[in-house]
C-alpha positions as CSV (number, residue, x, y, z in Angstrom):
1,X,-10.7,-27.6,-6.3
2,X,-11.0,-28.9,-2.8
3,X,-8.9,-26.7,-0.4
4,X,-7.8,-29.9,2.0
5,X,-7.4,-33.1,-0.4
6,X,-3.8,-33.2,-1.2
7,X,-1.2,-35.0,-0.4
8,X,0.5,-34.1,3.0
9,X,-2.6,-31.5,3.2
10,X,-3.3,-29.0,5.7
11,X,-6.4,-29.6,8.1
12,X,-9.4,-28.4,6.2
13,X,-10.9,-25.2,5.6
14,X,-14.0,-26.0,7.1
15,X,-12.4,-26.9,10.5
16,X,-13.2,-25.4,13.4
17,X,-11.4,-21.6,13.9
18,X,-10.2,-22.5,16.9
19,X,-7.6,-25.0,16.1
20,X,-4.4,-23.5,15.5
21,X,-2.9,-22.8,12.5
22,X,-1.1,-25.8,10.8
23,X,2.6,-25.5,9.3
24,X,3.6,-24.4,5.9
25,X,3.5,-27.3,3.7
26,X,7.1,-27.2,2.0
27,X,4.8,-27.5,-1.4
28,X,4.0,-23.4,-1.3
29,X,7.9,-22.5,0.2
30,X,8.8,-25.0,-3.3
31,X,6.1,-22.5,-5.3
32,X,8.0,-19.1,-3.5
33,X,11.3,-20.6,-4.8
34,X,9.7,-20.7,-8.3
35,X,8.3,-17.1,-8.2
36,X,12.1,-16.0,-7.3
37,X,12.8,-16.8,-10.7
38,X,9.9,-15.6,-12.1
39,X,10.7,-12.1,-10.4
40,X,13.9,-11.9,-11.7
41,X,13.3,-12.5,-14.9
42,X,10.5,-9.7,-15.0
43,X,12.7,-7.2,-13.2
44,X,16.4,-7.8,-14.3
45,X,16.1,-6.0,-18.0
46,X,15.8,-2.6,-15.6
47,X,20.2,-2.9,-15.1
48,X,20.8,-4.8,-18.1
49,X,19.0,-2.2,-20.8
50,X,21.9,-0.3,-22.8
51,X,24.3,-3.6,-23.0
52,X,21.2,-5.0,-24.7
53,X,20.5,-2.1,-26.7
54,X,24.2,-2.0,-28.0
55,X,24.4,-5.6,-28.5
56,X,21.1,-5.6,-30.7
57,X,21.9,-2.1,-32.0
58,X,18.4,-0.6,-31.2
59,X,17.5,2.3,-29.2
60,X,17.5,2.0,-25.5
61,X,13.9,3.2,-25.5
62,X,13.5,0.6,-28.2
63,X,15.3,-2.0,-25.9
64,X,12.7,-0.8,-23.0
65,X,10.2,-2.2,-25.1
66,X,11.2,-5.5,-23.3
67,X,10.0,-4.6,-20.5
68,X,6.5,-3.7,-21.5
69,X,6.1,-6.8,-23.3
70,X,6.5,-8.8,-20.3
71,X,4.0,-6.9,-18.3
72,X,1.6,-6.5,-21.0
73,X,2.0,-10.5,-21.5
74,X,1.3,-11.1,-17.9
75,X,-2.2,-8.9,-18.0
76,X,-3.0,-10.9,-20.9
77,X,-1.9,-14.4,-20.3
78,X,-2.7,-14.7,-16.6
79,X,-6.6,-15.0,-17.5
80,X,-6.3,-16.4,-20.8
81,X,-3.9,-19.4,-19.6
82,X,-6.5,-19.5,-16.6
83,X,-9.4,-20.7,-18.9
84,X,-6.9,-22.4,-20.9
85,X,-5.8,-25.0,-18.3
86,X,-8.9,-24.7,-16.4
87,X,-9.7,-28.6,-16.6
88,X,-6.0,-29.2,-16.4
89,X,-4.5,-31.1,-13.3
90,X,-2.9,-28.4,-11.6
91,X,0.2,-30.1,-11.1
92,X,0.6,-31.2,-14.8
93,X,0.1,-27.6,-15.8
94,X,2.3,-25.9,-13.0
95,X,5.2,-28.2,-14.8
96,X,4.5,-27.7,-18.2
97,X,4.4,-23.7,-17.7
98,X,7.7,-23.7,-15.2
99,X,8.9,-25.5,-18.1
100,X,8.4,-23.3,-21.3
101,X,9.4,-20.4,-19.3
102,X,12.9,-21.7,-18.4
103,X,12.8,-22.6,-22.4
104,X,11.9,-19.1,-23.0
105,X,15.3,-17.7,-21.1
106,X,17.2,-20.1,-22.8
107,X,15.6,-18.5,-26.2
108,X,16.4,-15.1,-25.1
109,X,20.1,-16.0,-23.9
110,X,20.6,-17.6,-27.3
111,X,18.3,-14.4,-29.3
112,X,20.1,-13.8,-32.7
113,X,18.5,-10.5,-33.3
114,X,15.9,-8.2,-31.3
115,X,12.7,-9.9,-33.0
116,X,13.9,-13.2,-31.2
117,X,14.4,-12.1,-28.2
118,X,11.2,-9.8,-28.0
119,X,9.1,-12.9,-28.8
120,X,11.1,-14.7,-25.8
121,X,10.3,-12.3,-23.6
122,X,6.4,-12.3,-24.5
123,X,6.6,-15.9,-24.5
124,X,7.8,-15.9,-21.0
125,X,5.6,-13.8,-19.8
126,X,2.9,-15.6,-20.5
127,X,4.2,-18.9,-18.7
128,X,5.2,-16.5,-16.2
129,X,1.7,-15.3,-15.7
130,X,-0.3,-19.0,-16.2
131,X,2.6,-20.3,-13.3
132,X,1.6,-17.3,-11.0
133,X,-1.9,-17.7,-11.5
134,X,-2.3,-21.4,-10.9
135,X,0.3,-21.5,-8.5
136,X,-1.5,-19.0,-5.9
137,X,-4.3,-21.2,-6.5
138,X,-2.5,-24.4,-5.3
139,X,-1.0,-22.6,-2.4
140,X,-4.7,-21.5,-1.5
141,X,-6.0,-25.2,-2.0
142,X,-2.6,-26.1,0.6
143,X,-4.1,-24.2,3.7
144,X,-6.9,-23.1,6.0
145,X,-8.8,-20.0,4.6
146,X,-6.9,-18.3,8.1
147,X,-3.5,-19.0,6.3
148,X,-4.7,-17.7,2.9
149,X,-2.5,-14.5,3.5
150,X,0.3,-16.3,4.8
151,X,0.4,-18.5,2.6
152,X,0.3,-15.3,-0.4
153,X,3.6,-14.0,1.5
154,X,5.4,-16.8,1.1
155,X,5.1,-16.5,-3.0
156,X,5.2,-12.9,-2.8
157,X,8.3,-13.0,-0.4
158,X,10.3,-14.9,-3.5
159,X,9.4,-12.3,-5.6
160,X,11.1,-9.5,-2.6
161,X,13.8,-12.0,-2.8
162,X,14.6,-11.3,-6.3
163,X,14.1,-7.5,-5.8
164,X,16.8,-8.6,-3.2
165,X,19.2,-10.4,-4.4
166,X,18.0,-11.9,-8.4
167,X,17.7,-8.5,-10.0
168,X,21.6,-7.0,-8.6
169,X,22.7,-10.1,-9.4
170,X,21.5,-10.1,-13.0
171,X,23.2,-6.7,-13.2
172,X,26.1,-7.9,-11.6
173,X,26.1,-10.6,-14.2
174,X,25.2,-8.4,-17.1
175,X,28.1,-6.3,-16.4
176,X,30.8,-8.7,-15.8
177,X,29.9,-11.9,-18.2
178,X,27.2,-10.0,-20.6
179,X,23.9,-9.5,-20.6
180,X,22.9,-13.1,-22.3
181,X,24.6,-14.3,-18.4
182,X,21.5,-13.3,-16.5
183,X,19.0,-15.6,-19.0
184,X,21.4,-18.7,-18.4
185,X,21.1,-18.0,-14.9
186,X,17.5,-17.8,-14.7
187,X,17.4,-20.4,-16.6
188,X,19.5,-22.9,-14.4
189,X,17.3,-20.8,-11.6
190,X,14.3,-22.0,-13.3
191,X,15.7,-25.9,-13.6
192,X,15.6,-26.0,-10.0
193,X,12.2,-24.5,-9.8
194,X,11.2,-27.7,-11.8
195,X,12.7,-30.0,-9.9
196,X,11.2,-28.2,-6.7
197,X,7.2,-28.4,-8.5
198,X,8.0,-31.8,-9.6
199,X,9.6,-33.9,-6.5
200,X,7.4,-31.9,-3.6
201,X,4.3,-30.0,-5.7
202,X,1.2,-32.5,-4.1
203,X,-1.3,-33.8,-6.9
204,X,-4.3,-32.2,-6.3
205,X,-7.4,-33.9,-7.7
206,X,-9.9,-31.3,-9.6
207,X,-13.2,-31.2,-8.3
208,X,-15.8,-33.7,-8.4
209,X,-18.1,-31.5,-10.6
210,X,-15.6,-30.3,-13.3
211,X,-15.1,-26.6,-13.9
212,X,-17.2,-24.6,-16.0
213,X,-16.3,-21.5,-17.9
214,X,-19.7,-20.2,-17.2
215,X,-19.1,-20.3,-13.4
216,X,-15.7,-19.4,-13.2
217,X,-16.5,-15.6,-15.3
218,X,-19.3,-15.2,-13.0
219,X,-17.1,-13.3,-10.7
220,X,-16.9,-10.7,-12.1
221,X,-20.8,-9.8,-11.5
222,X,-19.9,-9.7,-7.7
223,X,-19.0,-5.9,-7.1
224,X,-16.2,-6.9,-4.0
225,X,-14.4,-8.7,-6.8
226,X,-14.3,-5.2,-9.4
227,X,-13.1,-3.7,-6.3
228,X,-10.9,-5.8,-5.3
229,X,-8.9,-5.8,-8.9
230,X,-9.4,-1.4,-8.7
231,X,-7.7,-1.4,-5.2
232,X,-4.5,-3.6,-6.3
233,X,-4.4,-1.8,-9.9
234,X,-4.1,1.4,-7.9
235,X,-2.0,-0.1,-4.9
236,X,0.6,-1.0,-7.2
237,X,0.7,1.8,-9.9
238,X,0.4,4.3,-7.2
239,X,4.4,3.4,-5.8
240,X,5.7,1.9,-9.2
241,X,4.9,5.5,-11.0
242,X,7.4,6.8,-8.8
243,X,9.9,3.5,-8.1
244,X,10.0,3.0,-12.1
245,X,11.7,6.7,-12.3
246,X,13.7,6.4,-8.6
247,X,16.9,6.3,-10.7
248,X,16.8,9.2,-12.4
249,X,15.3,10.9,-9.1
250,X,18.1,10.0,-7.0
251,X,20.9,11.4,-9.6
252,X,18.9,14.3,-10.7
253,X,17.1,15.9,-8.0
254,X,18.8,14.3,-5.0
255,X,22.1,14.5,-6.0
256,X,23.6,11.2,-5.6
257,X,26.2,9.5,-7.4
258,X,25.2,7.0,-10.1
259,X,27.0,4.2,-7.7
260,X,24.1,4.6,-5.2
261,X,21.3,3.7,-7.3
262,X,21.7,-0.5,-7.1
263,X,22.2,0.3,-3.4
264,X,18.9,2.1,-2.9
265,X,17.2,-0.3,-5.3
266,X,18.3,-3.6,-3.2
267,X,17.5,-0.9,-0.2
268,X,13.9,-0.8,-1.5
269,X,14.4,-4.9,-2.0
270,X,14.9,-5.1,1.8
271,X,12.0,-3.2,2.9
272,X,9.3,-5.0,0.3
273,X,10.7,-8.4,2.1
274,X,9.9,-7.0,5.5
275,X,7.0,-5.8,4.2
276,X,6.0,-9.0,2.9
277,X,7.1,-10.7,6.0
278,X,4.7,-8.4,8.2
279,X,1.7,-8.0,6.2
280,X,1.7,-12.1,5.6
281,X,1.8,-12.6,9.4
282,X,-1.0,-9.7,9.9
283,X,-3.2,-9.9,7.2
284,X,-5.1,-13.1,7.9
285,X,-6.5,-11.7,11.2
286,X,-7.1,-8.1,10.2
287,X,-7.4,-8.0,6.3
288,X,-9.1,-4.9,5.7
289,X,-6.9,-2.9,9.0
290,X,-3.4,-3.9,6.4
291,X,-5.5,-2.5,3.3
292,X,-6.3,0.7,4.8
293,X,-3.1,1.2,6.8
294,X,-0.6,0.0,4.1
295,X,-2.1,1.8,1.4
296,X,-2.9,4.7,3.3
297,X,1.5,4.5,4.6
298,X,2.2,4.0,0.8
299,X,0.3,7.5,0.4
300,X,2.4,9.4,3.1
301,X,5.5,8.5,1.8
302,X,4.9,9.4,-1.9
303,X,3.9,13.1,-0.5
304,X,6.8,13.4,1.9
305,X,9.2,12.2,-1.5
306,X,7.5,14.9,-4.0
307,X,8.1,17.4,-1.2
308,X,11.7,15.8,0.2
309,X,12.9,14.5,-2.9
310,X,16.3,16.7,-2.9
311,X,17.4,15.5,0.3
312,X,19.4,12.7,-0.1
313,X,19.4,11.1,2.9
314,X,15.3,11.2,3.1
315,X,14.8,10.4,-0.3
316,X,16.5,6.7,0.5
317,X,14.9,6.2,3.6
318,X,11.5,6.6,1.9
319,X,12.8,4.5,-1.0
320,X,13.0,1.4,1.5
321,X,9.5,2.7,3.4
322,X,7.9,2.8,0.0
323,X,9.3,-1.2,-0.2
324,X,8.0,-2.0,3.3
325,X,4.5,-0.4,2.4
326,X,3.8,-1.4,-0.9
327,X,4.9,-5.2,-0.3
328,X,2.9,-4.8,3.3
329,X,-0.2,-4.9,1.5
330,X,0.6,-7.7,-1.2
331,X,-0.7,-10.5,0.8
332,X,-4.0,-8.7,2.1
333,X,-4.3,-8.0,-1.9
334,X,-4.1,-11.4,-3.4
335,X,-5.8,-13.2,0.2
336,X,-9.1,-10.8,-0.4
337,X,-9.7,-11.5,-4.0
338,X,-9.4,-15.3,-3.0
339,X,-12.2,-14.7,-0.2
340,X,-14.5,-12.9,-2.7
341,X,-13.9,-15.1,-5.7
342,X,-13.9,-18.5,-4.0
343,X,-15.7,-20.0,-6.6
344,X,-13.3,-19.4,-9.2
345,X,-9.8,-19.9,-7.9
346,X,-7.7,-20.1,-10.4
347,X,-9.6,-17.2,-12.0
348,X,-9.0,-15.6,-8.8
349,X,-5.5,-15.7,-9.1
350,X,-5.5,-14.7,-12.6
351,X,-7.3,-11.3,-12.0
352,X,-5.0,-10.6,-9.2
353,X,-1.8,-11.2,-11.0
354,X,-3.7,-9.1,-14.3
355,X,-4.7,-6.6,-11.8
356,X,-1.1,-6.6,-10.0
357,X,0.7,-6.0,-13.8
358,X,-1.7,-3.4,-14.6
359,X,-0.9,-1.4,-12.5
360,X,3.1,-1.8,-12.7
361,X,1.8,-1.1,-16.3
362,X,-0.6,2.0,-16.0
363,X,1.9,3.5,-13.3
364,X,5.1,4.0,-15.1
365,X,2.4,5.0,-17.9
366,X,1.7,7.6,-16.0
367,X,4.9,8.7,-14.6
368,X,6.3,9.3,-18.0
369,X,3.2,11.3,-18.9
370,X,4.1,13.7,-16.0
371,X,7.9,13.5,-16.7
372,X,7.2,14.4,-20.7
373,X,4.5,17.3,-19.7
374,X,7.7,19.2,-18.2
375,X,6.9,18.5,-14.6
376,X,10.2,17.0,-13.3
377,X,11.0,13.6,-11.9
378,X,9.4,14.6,-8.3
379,X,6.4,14.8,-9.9
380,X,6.1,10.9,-10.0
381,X,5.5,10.6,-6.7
382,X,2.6,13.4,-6.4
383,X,1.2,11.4,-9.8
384,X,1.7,7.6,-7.4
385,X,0.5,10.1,-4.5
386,X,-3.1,10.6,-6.3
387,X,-3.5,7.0,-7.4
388,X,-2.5,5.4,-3.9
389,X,-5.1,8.0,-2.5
390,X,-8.1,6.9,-4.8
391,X,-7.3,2.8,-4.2
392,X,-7.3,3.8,-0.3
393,X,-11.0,5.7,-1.1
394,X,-12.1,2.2,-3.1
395,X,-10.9,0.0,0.3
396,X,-12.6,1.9,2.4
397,X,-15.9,1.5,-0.1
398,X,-15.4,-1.9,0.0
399,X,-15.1,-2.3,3.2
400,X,-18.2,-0.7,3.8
401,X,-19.9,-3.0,1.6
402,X,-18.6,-5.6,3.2
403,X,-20.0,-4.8,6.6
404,X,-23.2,-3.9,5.2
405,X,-25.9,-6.8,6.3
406,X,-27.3,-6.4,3.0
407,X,-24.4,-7.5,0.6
408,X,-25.0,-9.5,-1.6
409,X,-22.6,-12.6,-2.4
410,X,-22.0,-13.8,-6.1
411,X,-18.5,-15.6,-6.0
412,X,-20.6,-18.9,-4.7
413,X,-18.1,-19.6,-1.7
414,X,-19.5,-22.2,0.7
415,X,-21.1,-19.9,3.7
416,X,-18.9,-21.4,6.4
417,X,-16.4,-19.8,4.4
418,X,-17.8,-16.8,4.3
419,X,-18.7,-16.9,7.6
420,X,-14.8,-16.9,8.8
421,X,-13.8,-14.4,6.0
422,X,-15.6,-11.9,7.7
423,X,-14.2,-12.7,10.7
424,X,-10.3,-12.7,9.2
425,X,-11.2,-9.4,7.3
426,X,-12.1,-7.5,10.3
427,X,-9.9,-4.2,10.5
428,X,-7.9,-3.6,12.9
């Protein structure tokens, strides 16, 4: 995929370094827009659980289910709808995935019985995962390789957005109009998302030698690209093993009323935006300086919260830190697997969406191991603590590999490219 031939595109990638930075095309704000729903969807079963689980009569553990569904769907259908549309024109498919999964929120707003709307949710999921896969890789094709992180924040701030405002206002919903509420409205959400990829998404033309399987999986023989997908595994997991569980911390250990825990959630929300914000305007100059930092701030705060958790007032000022750092290092995540995997783009975006989900998967995994082994709710974040710790160990390996002279490159990027990602990843 060329990363300049689009309509309305963005000077080329292989122009000079020098030239300032171009503008924003409107196309990647249109594909934030879309990830707003996307994000709410994935996160608004969290305040919409036991009106579910009384409406379907199951178990609210059985009702949680839901939620693993969707993440498991996205680890497995953001590489498989990858290959799947990989000869695909990327607009076509970015339509046709937008629009099974505001089918799939109709299904689960209309779900007779629990079957139903479990199969909607896995269904949903994997649109959700194909759309966030292809659609970093459009965003990518939009820009200079100096905007590649910028670019990243701008779908990863719709996502803070719906931390922000989609997921209280699904509960808000849920509580006032009924659960089935929230799907219409992602749905209707998701209607203007398709009228968004539709009127303003460029067509971009797929390169002139088509794309082949073979090269594409290739990545994964190049050892930054491994490391790449271990660092944003443990990135994530490491503050969602604790962030999945905040809830429970805040009433049980800290002491809070049950009425502050949608205030501390939208608090956490408001960092991860101004996380985002930040770490999108950083990240293209100083990559590997946001990787180490952020991850290294994400592992402070977990400590001072398994040490602080019963005083209120810390615990929800770490709650929103936790946002800012997590969310901090998003765009340096998804940016550095694009720089190491340019051969495979849409692969590329794949792995770091699988890689992303695996860890919200593996974390809250993990969490519940500690909880069950006796260890309390605080124990989350020393669990988060130790994961966060060994992602910040793999950065800093890959970042040594990266400045050794003798690395060698497999992803097949053009060596101009190569040439300026080492000078965007420089720490800071």
């Amino acid at each position: 995929m060329p990363s300049s031939s689009a309509e309305h595109a963005t000077p080329p990638a292989t122009a000079s370094p020098s030239i300032p930075p171009a503008r924003m095309p409107l196309a990647v704000y249109i594909l934030g827009l879309s990830v707003f729903a996307l994000g709410t969807s994935e996160f608004m079963l969290s305040g919409l659980l036991p009106p579910i689980a009384e409406d379907m009569g199951v178990s609210i553990p059985r009702a949680g289910l839901l939620i693993s569904a969707f993440a498991i769907g996205m680890v497995v259908g953001a590489p498989l709808l990858a290959v799947a549309t990989l000869r695909l024109p990327r607009k076509t498919t970015l339509v046709a995935l937008i629009t099974v999964f505001g089918l799939g929120q109709i299904a689960g707003a209309l779900a007779p019985n629990y079957a139903v709307l479990f199969a909607s949710r896995v269904v949903s999921a994997l649109a959700c995962a194909g759309f966030w896969a292809v659609g970093a890789a459009v965003a990518i094709a939009m820009v200079p390789v100096g905007s590649r992180a910028k670019a990243m924040a701008v779908m990863i701030g719709g996502l803070s957005i719906a931390n922000v405002l989609g997921v209280p206002a699904g509960a808000f919903l849920g509580e006032h109009l009924g659960w089935r509420s929230a799907f219409w409205a992602v749905g209707a959400a998701s209607a203007i998302a398709l009228a968004g990829v539709v009127t303003r998404i460029p067509h971009i033309p797929l390169p002139e030698a088509r794309p082949r399987l073979k090269r594409e999986l290739a990545i994964y023989r190049d050892r930054q690209v491994l490391l790449s997908v271990t660092v944003t595994a443990l990135a994530a997991g490491g503050v969602f093993c604790a962030f999945s569980y905040l809830a429970p911390l805040l009433t049980d250990v800290s002491g809070l009323d049950e009425g502050w825990v949608s205030a501390v959630l939208g608090l956490f929300g408001i960092g991860a935006l101004v996380g985002t914000t930040i770490g999108g305007r950083v990240a293209d100059a100083h990559l590997f300086g946001v990787l180490l930092s952020g991850i290294a701030a994400s592992t402070v705060f977990l400590i001072a919260l398994a040490l602080f958790a019963s005083g209120p007032v810390v615990t929800v000022l770490l709650a929103f830190l936790l946002g800012v750092s997590a969310f901090y290092t998003a765009p340096a995540l998804n940016a550095r697997m694009f720089n190491v995997a340019g051969a495979a783009p849409t692969l590329a975006g794949a792995t770091t969406t699988a890689a992303f989900n695996l860890g919200n998967t593996g974390g809250p995994w993990l969490g519940g191991t500690v909880i069950d082994a006796g260890l309390g709710y605080a124990s989350t974040a020393w669990a988060g603590a130790a994961m966060t710790a060994l992602g910040l160990a793999t950065a800093a390996v890959a970042l040594r590999l990266h400045k050794s002279p003798s690395r060698v490159v497999t992803s097949g990027a053009p060596q101009e490219d190569r040439e300026r990602e080492q000078q965007a990843e420089a720490p800071c």
